[in-house]
N, C-alpha and C positions, 0 to 999 in steps of 0.2 A: 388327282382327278383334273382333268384337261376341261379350263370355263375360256369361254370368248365370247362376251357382255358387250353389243354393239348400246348405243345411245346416242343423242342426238339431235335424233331422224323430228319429224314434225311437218308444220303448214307454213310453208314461202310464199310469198308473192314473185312473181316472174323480174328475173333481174335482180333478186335477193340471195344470202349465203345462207348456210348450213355448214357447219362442223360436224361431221360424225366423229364416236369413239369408239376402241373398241379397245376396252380393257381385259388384259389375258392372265391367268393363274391356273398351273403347273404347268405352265408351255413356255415358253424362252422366247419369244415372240421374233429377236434379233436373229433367229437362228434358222431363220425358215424365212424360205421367197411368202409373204405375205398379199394376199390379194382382196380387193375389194367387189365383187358381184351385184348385179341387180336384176330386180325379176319387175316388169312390169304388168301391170291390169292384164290378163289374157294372152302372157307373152312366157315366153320361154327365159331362160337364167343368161343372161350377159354380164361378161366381164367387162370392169369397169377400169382398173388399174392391178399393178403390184410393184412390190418394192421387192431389189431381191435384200440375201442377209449381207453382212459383208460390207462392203464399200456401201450398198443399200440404193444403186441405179434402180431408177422409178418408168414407168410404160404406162401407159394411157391408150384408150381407145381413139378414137378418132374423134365421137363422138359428143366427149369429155376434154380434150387436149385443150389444154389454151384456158380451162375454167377451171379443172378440178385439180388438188393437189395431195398427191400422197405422202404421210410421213410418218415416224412412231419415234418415238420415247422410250430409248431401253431402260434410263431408272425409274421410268412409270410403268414402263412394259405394256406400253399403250401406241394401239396403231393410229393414224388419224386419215381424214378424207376432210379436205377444205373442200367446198362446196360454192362456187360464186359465178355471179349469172346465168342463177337456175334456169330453167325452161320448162315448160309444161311438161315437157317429153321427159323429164328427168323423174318424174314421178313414179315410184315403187318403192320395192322392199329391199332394201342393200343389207348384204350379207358379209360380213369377215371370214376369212379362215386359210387355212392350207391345204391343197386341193389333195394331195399325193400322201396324206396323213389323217383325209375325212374328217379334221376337227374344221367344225364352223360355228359362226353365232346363231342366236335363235331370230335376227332380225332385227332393221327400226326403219319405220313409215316415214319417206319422206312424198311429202304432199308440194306439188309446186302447182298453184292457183291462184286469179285473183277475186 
């Protein structure tokens, strides 16, 4: 059975980081273009990064580039999202998963506020 266990997520002060995880069990995490999503307050699902499998070349939005950083852990089998000089704007629910296989996590809150 396919899990993908985001964690993390929480309350930053602006200008502050966050590490998300997103630990995966019966998926191979390495083996799938991996991506990070987020859904803000009254807003629609935006993607935020992926990493593909392989060599593991990472993409960023625009709106993220420069801050956030994607990466995973094949003998953790753990994805990650470094998170540094939040902004308010970055506030929502960031989601893990593989888009083109419908497996995703169930979510983690990140709160950027002061």
């Amino acid at each position: 059975q396919v899990q993908l266990v985001e964690s993390g997520g929480g309350l930053a002060q602006p200008g502050g980081s966050l590490r998300l995880s997103c630990a995966a069990s019966g998926f191979t995490l390495s083996s799938y273009w991996m991506y990070w999503v987020r859904q803000a307050p009254g807003k629609g699902l935006e993607w935020v990064s992926h990493i593909e499998n392989g060599g593991g070349s990472t993409h960023y939005a625009d709106s993220v580039k420069g801050r956030f950083t994607i990466s995973r852990d094949n003998a953790k089998n753990t994805l990650y999202l470094q998170m540094n000089s939040l902004k308010p704007e970055d506030t929502a629910l960031y989601y893990c998963g593989d888009p083109p296989s419908g497996y995703w996590g169930q979510g983690t809150l990140v709160t950027v506020s002061s």
